[in-house]
N, C-alpha and C positions, 0 to 999 in steps of 0.2 A: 803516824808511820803506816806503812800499805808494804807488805808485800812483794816480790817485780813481778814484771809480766809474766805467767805462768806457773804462779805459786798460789797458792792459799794461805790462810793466815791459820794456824791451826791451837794457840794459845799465845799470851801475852797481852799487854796492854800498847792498842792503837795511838793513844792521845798522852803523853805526857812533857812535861818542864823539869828542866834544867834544875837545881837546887845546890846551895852545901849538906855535904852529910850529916848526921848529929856529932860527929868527932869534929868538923869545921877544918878535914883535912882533903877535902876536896869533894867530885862532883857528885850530886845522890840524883836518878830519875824518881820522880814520884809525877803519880798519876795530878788530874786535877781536884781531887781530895786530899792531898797529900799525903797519902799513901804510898810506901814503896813502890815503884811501878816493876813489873814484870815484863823478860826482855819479850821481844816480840819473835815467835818461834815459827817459821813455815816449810809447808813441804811442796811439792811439784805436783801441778794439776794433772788430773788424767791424761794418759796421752804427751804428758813432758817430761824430757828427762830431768835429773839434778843439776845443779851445775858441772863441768864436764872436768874442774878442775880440783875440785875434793880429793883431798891426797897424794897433791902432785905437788910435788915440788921441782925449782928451777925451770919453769917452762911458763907458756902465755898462751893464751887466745889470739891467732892472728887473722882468722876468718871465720865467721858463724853465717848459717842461713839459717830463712824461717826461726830463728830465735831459738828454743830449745822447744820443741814440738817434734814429735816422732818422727820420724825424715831429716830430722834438719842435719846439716854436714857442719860440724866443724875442725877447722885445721888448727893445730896445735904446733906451738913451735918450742926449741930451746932454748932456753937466755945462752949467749957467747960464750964459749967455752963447754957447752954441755951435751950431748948426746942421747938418745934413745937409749933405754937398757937392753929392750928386746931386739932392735933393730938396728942402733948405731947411727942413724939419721936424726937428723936435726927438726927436719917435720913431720907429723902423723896427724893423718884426717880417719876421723871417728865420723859414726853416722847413730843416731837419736835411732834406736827401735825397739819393737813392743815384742817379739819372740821372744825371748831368752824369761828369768828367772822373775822379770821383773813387768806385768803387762802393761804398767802404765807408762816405761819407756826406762832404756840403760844405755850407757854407750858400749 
């Protein structure tokens, strides 16, 4: 398991298999020791934002630049039926930058 582009890996287990649980009620990861595996956890490299959808609900990704790197533009759109709260619009383009509270990039 890796990461995406512009993340680190910051705890968890890289490498693991498929297994049943010891209850034989379905799927357990374990490392290649078989040992429990741990999920694999990351944050955003220097300079990148999160992903731009983290606690959004009813809405998509419908155009990204530069991937999520400080500059980058993404447009944001509403699934049918749904609207902006602040705005009422159906699209809102955000832009990836390092001012605010956060230096290594927020939208």
């Amino acid at each position: 398991l890796t990461c995406e582009r512009g993340f680190i890996r910051t705890s968890g287990d890289d490498v693991i298999r498929c297994d049943h649980n010891d209850a034989g009620t379905g799927p357990a990861y374990r490392r290649s020791d078989f040992a429990l595996a741990l999920p694999l956890k990351c944050r955003p490299r220097d300079g990148y934002c999160p992903p731009p959808l983290e606690g959004t609900e009813h809405a998509y990704v419908a155009d990204i630049s530069q991937g999520l790197q400080v500059g980058s533009r993404v447009e944001l759109r509403c699934q049918p039926g749904y609207a902006g709260q602040d705005t009422g619009e159906d699209v809102q383009v955000i832009i990836c930058d390092d001012s605010g509270d956060h230096p290594d990039g927020d939208w």
